[in-house]
C-alpha positions in Angstrom: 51.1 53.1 24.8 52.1 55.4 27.7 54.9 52.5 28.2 56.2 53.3 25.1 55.9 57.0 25.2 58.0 56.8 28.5 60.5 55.2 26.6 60.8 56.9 23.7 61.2 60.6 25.8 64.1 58.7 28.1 65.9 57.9 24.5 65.4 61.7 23.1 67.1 62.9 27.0 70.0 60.2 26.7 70.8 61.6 22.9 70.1 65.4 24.2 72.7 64.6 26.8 75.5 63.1 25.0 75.5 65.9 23.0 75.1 68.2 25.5 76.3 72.2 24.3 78.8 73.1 27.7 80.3 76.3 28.3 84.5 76.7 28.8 85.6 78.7 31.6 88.6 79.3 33.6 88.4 75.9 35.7 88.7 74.3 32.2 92.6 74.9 32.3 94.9 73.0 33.9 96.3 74.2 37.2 99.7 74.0 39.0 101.7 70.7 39.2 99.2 69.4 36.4 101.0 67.5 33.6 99.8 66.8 30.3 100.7 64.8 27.7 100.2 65.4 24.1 100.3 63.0 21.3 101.5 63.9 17.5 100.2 62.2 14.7 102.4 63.1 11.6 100.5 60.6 9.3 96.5 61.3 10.3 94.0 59.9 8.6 91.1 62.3 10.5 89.6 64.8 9.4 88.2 68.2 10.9 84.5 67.4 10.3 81.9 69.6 9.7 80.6 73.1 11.7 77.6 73.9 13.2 75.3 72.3 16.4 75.1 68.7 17.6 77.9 67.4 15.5 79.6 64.2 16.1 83.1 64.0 15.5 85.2 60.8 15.0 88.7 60.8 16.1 89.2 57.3 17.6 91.7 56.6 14.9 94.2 59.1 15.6 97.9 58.0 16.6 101.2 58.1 18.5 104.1 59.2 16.7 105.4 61.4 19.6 104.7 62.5 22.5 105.5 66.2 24.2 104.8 66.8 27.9 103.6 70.0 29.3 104.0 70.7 33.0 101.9 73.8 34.6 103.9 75.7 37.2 103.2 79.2 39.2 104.7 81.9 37.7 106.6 82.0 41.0 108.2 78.9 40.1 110.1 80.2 37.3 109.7 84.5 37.0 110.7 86.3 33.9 110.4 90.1 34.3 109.2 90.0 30.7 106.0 88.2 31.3 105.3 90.1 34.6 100.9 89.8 34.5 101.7 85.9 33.9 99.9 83.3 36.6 100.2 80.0 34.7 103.3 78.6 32.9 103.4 75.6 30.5 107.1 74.4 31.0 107.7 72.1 27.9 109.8 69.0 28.6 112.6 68.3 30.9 114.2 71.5 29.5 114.0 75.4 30.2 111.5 76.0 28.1 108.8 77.8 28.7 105.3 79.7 27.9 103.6 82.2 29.7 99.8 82.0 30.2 97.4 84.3 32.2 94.1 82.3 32.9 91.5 84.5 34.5 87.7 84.5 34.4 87.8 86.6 30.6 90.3 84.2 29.0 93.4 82.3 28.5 96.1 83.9 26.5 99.9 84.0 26.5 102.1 86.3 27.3 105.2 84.6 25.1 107.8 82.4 25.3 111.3 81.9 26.8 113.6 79.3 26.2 117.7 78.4 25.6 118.7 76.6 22.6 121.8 76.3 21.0 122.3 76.9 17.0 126.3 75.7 17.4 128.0 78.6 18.9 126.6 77.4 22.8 122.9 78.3 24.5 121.8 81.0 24.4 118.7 82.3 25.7 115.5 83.8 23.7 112.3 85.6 24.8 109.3 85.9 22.6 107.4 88.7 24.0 103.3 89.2 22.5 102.3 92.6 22.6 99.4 92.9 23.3 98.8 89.0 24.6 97.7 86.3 22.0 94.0 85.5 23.1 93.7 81.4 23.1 90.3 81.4 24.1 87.9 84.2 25.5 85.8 82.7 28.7 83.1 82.1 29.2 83.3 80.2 25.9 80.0 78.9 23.9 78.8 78.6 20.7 79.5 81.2 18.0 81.7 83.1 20.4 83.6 84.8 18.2 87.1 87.1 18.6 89.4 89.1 16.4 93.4 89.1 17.7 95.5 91.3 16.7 99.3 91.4 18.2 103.2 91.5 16.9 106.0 88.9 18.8 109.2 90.7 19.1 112.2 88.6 20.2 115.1 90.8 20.3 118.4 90.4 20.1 120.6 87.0 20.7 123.9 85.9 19.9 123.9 83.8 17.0 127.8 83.4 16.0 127.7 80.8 12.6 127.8 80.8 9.6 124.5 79.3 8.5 125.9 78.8 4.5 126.5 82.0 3.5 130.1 82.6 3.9 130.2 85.0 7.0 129.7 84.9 10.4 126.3 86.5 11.7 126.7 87.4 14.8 123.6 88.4 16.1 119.9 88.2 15.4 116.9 90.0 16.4 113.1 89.0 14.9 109.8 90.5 15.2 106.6 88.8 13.6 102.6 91.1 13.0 99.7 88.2 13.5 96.5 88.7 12.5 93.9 85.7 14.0 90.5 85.5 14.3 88.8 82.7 16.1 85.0 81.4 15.7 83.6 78.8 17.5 82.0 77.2 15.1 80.6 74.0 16.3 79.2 71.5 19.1 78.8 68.2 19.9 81.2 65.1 20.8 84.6 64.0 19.9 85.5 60.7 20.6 89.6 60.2 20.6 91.7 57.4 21.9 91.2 59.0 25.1 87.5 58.5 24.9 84.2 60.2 24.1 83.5 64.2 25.5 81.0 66.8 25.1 82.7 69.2 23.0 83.3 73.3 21.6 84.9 73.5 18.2 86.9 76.8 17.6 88.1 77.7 14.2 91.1 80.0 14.2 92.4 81.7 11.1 96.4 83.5 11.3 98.0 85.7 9.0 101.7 85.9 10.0 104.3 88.3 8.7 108.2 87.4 9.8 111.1 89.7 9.8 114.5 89.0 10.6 117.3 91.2 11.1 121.1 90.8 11.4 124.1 92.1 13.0 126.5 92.0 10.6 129.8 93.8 10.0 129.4 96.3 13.0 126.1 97.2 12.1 122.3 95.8 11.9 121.0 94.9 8.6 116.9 94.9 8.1 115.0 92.7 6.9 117.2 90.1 5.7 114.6 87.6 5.9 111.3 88.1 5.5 108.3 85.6 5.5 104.5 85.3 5.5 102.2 82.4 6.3 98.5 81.6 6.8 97.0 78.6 8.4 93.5 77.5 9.6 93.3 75.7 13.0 90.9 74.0 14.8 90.5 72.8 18.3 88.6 70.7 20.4 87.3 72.1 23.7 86.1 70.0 26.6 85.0 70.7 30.3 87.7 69.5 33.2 90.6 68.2 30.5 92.8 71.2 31.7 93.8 71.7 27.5 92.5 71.0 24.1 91.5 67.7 23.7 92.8 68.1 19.7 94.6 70.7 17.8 94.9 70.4 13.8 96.5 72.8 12.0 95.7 72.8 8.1 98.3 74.6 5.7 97.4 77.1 2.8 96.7 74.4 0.8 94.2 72.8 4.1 96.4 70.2 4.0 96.8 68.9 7.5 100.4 70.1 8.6 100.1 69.1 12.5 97.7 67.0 14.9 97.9 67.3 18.6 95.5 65.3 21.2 96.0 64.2 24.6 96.7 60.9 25.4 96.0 61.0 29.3 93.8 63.8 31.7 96.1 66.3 33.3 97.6 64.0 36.2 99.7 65.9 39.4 103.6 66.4 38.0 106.3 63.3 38.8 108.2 63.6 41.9 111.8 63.9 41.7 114.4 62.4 44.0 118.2 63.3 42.4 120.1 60.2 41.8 118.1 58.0 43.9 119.7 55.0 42.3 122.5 54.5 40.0 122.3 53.7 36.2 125.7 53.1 33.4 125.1 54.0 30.0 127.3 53.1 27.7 128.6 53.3 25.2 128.4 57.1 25.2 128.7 59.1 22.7 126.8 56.1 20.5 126.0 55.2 17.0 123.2 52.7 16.7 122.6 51.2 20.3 122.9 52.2 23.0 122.9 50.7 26.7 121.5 51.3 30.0 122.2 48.8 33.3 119.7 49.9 36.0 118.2 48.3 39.2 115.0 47.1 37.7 113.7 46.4 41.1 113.2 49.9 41.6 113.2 51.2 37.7 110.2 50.7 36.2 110.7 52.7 32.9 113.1 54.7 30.9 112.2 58.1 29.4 114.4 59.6 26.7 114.4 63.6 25.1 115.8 65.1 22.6 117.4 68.7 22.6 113.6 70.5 22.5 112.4 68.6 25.6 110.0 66.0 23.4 110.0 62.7 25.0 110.9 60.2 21.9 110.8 57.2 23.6 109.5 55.6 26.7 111.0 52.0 27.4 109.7 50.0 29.9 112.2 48.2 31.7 112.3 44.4 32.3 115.6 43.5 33.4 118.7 45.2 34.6 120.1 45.3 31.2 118.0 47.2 28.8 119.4 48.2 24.9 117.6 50.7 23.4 118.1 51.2 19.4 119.5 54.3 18.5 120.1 54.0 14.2 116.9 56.2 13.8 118.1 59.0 16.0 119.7 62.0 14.4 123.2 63.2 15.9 123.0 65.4 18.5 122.7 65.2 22.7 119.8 63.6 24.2 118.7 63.3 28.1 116.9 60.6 29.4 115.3 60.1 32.9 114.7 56.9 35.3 111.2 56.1 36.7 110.6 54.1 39.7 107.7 52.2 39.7 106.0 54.6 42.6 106.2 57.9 39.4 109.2 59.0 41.2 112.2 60.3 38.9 115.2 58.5 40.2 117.8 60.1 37.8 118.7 62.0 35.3 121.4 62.1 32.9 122.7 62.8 29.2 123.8 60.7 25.8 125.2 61.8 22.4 124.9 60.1 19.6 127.3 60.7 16.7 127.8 58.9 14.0 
């Protein structure tokens, strides 16, 4: 009998500890040179589960449609006098994009955004500034902490220069955007993902937006030419030492899922990068439906490719010197694409169009 009791208390501690509460702090976020990569299931047949203490939440069946790569720098690695208290940025991609973050021991919030993108006219840059900073999480972080966020996003003024259908020319824009959120951490327990099985804090966020646009038009700005508003429920999956969210959902008005994020891999130290290391021919370029590469597969061991935004859309492992990647699915538009050696090392870098 005292056998038996023996075993029965070692089965209640195992259960206990795989669904052990945990607490988020500030050495849950990734640091400098960390990489992560995040997976995006358009098509997910999960589902946010329920709130409340030792819940066990099944996400094994989640996807890879695409994949986006986040790379934490120092804010010293790439200043913006707009985002001055920033310690931590996200840069998304291969491109210059990025997001600043301030992780301390109260919480991790961002500061905004900066970026280039080009709407036809050429790049142009655009800052998103939070005032005050968007709270992501507040630290330390346990159950039924609980937060209310109020702050606007102001990007001001860029050149736009089309004509996006109207008949005239705008030529510049400005945008500013009041958010209400409120975050509750309403559950925990574990999540089990592709990735694996973690003890796990559930946050639920709620955001009201309000959007306003304004246009320079005719010599003069014009208010409130576009106007918007928009509210969506989020969840998100906290775990000790995975540097991010292990998932994100987003639900629409309707709490229809609208987006699913998870990591595919634990923050790993950023590639290495040695310019033109080796020498690759695409052709032909610009491209319709294929398109070519002719590497040195000795030291090549895969090929990544981007669109515009930075999102890595494919990642081709490469085989042979000769490797033909099909293009008939990709939209028109300029895309970059990077070697990997075999040792993580990026050995070039480069750009295609395709146009069709």
């Amino acid at each position: 009998m005292k056998k038996l009791l023996l075993t029965t208390s070692a089965i209640v501690a195992i259960t206990l500890f795989a669904k052990a509460q945990i607490t988020v702090t500030t050495a849950d976020i990734a640091s400098p040179t960390k990489v992560i990569y995040q997976a995006n299931d358009t098509m997910p047949t999960v589902s946010v589960g329920s709130f409340g203490t030792s819940q066990t939440w099944n996400m094994s069946a989640l996807n890879t449609h695409s994949t986006d790569t986040m790379t934490f720098i120092s804010y010293a690695w790439a200043p913006n006098s707009n985002f001055s208290t920033s310690n931590l940025v996200a840069k998304q991609g291969w491109q210059n994009a990025y997001v600043y973050l301030t992780n301390n021991a109260s919480g991790l919030t961002v500061q905004g955004s900066s970026g280039s993108q080009d709407f036809g006219a050429g790049p142009v840059t655009i800052n998103q500034i939070n005032s005050p900073s968007e709270i992501l999480m507040n630290f330390p972080g346990t159950y039924l902490t609980a937060f209310t966020n109020n702050y606007m996003t102001n990007t001001p003024a860029f050149y736009f220069g089309i004509d996006p259908g109207i008949g005239f020319v705008i030529d510049s824009v400005r945008q500013h955007s009041e958010v209400k959120k409120t975050v509750l951490v309403d559950g925990w327990g574990s999540l089990t993902t592709p990735l694996g099985t973690y003890n796990v804090l559930r946050a639920e966020e709620t955001i009201v937006r309000y959007d306003t646009t304004d246009a320079y038009l005719f010599g003069t700005w014009n208010d409130a030419i576009l106007t918007s508003a928009d509210s969506t429920t989020g969840y998100s999956w906290w775990a000790n030492g995975v540097g991010f969210p292990l998932v994100s959902i987003k639900l629409d008005s309707l709490s229809n899922i609208k987006q699913t994020q998870w990591l595919q891999a634990l923050p790993a130290v950023g590639i290495n990068e040695q310019s033109n290391a080796t020498t690759v021919l695409v052709y032909p370029n610009p491209a319709q439906n294929q398109i070519n590469f002719t590497v040195e597969s000795s030291k090549v061991g895969a090929i990544q490719v981007m669109d515009i935004t930075g999102r890595m859309i494919d990642y081709i492992v490469v085989s042979n010197d000769n490797v033909a990647i099909n293009t008939s699915l990709f939209a028109n538009g300029v895309y970059s694409y990077a070697l990997v050696g075999k040792d993580n090392v990026i050995l070039n870098r480069g750009k295609f169009t395709i146009a069709k």
